[in-house]
Rosetta silent file (secondary structure, phi, psi, omega in degrees, C-alpha in Angstrom):
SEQUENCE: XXXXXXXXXXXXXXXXXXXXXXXXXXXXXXXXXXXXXXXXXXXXXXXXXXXXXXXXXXXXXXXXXXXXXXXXXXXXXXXXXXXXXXXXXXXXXXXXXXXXXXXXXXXXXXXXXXXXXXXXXXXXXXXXXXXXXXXXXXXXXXX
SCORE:     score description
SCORE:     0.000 S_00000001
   1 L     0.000  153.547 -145.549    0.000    0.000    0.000 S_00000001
   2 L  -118.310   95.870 -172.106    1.204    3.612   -1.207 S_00000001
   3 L   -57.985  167.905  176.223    1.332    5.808    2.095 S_00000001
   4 H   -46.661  -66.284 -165.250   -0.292    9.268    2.362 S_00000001
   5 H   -53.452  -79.850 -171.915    3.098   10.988    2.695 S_00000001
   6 H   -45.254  -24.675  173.979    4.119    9.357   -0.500 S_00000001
   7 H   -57.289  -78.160  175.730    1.167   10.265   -2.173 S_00000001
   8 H   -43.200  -32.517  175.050    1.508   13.723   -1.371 S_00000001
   9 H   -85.535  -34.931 -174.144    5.547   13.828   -2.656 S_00000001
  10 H   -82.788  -62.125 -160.079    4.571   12.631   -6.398 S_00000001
  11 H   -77.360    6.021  142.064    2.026   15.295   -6.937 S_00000001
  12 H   -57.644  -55.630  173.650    4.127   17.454   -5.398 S_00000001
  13 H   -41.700  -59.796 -179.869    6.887   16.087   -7.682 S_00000001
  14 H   -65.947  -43.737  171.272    4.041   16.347  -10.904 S_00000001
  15 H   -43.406  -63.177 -158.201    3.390   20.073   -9.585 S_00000001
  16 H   -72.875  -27.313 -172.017    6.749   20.854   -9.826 S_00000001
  17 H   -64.853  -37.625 -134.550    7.209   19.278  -13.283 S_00000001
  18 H   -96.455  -34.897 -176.330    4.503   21.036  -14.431 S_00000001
  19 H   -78.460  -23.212 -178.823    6.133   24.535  -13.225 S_00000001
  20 H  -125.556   42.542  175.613    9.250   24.073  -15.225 S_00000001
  21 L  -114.444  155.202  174.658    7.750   22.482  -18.113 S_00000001
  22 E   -14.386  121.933  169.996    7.608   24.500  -21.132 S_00000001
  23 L   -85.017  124.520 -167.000    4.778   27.423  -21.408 S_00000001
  24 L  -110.315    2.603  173.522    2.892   26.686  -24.280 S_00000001
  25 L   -80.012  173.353  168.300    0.393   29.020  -25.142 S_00000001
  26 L   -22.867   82.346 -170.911    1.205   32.178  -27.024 S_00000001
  27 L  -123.669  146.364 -178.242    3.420   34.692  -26.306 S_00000001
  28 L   -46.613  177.500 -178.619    4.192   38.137  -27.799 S_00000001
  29 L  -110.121   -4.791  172.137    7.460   38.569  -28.811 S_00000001
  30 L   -47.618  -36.631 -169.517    7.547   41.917  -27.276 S_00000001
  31 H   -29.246  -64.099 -158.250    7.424   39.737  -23.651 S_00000001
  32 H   -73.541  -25.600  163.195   11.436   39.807  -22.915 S_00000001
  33 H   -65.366  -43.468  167.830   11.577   43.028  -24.173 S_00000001
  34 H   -52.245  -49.809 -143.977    9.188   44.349  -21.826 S_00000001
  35 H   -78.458   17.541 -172.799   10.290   42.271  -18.850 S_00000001
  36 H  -103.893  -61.998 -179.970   13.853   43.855  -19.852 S_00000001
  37 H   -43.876  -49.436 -177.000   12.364   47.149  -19.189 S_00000001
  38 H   -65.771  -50.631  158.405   10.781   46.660  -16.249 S_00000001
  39 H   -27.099  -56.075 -155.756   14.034   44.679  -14.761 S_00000001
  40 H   -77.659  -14.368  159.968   15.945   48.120  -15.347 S_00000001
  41 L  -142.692   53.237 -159.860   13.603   49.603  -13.016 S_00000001
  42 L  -111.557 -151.783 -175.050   12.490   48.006  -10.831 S_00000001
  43 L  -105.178  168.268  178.406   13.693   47.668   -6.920 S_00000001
  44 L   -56.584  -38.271  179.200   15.480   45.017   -5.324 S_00000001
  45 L   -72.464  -10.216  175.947   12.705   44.570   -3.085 S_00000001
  46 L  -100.562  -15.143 -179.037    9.883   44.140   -5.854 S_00000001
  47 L   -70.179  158.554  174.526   12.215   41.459   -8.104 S_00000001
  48 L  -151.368   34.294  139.744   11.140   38.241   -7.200 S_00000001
  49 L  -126.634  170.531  178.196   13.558   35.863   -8.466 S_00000001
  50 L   -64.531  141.241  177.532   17.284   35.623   -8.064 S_00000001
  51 H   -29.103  -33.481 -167.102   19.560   37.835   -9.681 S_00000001
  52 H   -86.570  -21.128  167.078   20.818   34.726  -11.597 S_00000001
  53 H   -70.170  -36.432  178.674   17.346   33.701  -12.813 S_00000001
  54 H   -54.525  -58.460 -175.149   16.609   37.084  -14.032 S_00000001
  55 H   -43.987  -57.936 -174.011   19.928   37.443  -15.811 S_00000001
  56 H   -59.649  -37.234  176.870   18.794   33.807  -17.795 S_00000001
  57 H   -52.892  -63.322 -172.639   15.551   35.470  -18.492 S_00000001
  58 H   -58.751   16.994  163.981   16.710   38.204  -20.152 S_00000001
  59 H  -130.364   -3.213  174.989   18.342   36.244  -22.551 S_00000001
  60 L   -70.382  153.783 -177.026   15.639   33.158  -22.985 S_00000001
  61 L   -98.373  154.253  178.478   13.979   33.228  -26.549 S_00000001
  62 L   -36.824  -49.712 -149.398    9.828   33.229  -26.135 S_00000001
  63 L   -98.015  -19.323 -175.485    9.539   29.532  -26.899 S_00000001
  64 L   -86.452  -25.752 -171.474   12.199   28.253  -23.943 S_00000001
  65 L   -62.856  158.496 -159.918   10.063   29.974  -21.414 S_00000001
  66 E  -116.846  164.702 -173.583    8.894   27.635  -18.668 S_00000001
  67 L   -62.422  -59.268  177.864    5.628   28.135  -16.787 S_00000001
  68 L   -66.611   -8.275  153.768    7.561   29.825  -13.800 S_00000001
  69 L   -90.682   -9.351  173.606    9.145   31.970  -15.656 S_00000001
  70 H   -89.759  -46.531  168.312    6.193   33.720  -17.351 S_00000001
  71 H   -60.940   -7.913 -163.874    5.009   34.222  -13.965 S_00000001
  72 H   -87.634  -39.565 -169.450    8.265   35.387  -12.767 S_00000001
  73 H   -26.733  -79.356 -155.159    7.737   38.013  -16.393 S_00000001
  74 H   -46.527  -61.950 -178.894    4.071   38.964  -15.506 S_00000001
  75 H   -35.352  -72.996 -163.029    4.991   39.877  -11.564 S_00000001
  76 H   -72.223  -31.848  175.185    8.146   42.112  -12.500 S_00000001
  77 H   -77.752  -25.968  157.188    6.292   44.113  -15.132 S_00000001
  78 H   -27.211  -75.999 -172.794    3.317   44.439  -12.822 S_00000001
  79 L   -82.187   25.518  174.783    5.205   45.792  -10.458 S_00000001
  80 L   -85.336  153.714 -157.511    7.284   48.280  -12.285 S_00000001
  81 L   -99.362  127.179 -172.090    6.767   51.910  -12.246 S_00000001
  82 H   -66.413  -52.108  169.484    4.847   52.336  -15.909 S_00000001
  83 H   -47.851  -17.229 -172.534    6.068   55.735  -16.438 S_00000001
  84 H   -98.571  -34.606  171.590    9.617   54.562  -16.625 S_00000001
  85 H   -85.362    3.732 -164.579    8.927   51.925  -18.947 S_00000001
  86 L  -122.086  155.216  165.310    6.264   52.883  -21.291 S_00000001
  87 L   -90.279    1.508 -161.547    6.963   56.120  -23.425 S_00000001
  88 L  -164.235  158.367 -169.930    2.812   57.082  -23.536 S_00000001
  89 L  -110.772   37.967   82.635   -0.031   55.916  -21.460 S_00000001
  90 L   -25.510  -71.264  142.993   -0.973   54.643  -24.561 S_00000001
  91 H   -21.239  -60.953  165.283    1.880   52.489  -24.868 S_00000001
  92 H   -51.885  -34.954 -170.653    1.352   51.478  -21.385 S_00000001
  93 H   -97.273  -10.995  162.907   -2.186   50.931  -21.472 S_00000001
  94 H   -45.332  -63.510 -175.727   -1.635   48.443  -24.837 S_00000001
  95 H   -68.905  -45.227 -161.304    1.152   46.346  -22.414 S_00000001
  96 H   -59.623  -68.829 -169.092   -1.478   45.954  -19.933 S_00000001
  97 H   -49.428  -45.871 -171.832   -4.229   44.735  -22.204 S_00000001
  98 H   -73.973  -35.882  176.998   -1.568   42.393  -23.781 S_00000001
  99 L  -103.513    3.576  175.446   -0.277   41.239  -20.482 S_00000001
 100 H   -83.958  -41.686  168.967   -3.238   41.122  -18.596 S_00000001
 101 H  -102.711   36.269  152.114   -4.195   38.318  -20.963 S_00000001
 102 H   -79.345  -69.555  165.754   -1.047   36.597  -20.711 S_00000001
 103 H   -23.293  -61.488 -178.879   -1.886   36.556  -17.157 S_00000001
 104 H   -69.319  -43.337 -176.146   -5.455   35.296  -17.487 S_00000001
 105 H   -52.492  -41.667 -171.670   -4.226   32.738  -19.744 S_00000001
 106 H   -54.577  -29.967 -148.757   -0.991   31.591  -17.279 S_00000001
 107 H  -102.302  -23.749  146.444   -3.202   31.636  -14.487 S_00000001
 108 H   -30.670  -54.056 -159.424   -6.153   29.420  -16.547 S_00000001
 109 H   -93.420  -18.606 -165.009   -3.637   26.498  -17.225 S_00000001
 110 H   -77.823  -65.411 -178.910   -2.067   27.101  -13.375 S_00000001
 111 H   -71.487  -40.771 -176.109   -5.679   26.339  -11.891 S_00000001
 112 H   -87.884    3.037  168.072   -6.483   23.461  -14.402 S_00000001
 113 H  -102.006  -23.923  156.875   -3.581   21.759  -13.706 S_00000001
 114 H   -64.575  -26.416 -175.099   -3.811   22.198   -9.884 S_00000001
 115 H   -82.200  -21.036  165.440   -7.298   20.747  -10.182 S_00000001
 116 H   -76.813  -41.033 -171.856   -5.949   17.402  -12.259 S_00000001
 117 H   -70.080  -24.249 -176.251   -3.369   17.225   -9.698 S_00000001
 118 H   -85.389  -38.631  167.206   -5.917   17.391   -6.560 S_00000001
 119 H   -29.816  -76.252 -147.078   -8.167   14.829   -8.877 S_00000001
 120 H   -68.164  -46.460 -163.029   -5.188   12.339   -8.951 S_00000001
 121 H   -91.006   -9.302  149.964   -4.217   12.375   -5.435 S_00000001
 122 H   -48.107  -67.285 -177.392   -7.710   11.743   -4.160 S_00000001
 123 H   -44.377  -45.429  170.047   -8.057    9.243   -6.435 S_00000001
 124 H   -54.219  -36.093  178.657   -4.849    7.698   -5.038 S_00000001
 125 H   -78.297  -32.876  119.077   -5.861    8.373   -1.788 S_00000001
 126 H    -4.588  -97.592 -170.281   -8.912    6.422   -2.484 S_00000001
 127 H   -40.290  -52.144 -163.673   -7.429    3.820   -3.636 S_00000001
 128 L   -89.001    9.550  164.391   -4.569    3.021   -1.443 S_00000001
 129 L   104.137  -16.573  177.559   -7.371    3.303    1.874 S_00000001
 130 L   -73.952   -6.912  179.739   -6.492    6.801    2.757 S_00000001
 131 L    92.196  163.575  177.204   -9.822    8.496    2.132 S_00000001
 132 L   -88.839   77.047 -165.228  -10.134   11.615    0.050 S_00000001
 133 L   -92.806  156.389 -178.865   -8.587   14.491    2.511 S_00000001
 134 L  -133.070  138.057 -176.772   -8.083   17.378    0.465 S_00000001
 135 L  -110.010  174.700 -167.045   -4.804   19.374    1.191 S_00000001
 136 L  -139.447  129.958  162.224   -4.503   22.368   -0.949 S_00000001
 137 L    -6.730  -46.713 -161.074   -1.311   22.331   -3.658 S_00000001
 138 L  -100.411   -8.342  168.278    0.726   24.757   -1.626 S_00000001
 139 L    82.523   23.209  165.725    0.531   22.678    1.812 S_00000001
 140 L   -75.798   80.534 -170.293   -1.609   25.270    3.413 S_00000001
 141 L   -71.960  151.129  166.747   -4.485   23.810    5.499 S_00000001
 142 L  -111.988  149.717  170.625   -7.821   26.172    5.830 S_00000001
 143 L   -57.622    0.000    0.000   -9.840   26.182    8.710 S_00000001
C-alpha cells in the first residue's frame, strides 16, 4: 500500500514538473523586451527571483520559457513603475491589455492543472485506503 506521505511527494513532484515544463500558449514577442524594461527599473525589493534567474531570463527566446518563468515576467512588469517603462499611457495601457491576458491565460492552465493534480491524489488516496482528505497544492491547510 502507497502511504499518504508518498502520495503527497509525487504530486508534489508532478506540480513541480509542471512549473518548469515549457509554457505553451502564445506569447508576444515583445514579452522579454518588456520584462527587460521593467528589470531596469524596478527595486530590489519588488524582483522576485534571483539575480541569476533574471539574468537567464533576459536572454531566454519566447519559446524556452517555462511556466515559472512567465510568472516570474508577468509579476516584475506588474510591479514596475509604468512611467519609466512605457513612453505614452498609450503604450502602457496596450502592455497591460496584452499582459493582462497573458496573465489570465498563465493563471487558466495554473488552476487546471492544480485541479488534475488534486483529482489524482484523491483518487490515489482512495485507492490506497487513505480516504479523500483534500490538502490544498501549496501545503496550506484552511480552517
Amino acid at each position: 500500500m502507497t502511504s499518504e506521505v508518498e502520495i503527497n511527494e509525487q504530486i508534489k513532484k508532478d506540480y513541480d514538473k509542471f512549473w518548469f515544463s515549457v509554457y505553451d500558449a502564445e506569447l508576444p514577442p515583445s514579452i522579454i523586451y518588456r520584462f527587460r524594461q521593467a528589470v531596469m527599473f524596478s527595486t530590489v525589493k519588488t524582483l522576485q527571483a534571483s539575480p541569476q534567474v533574471l539574468l537567464d531570463l533576459l536572454s531566454a527566446k519566447e519559446e524556452d520559457l517555462k511556466f515559472v518563468h512567465v510568472g516570474i515576467i508577468i509579476n516584475t512588469v506588474f510591479s514596475s513603475p509604468f512611467n519609466a517603462i512605457f513612453d505614452s499611457p498609450e503604450e502602457a495601457l496596450n502592455a497591460v491589455i496584452e499582459f493582462k491576458e497573458i496573465e489570465m491565460e498563465f493563471n487558466k492552465a495554473v488552476e487546471k492543472r492544480s485541479q488534475e493534480l488534486e483529482r489524482k491524489r484523491q483518487k490515489l488516496m482512495e485507492i490506497s485506503g487513505h480516504g479523500a482528505k483534500t490538502i490544498p497544492l501549496n501545503g496550506i491547510k484552511k480552517n
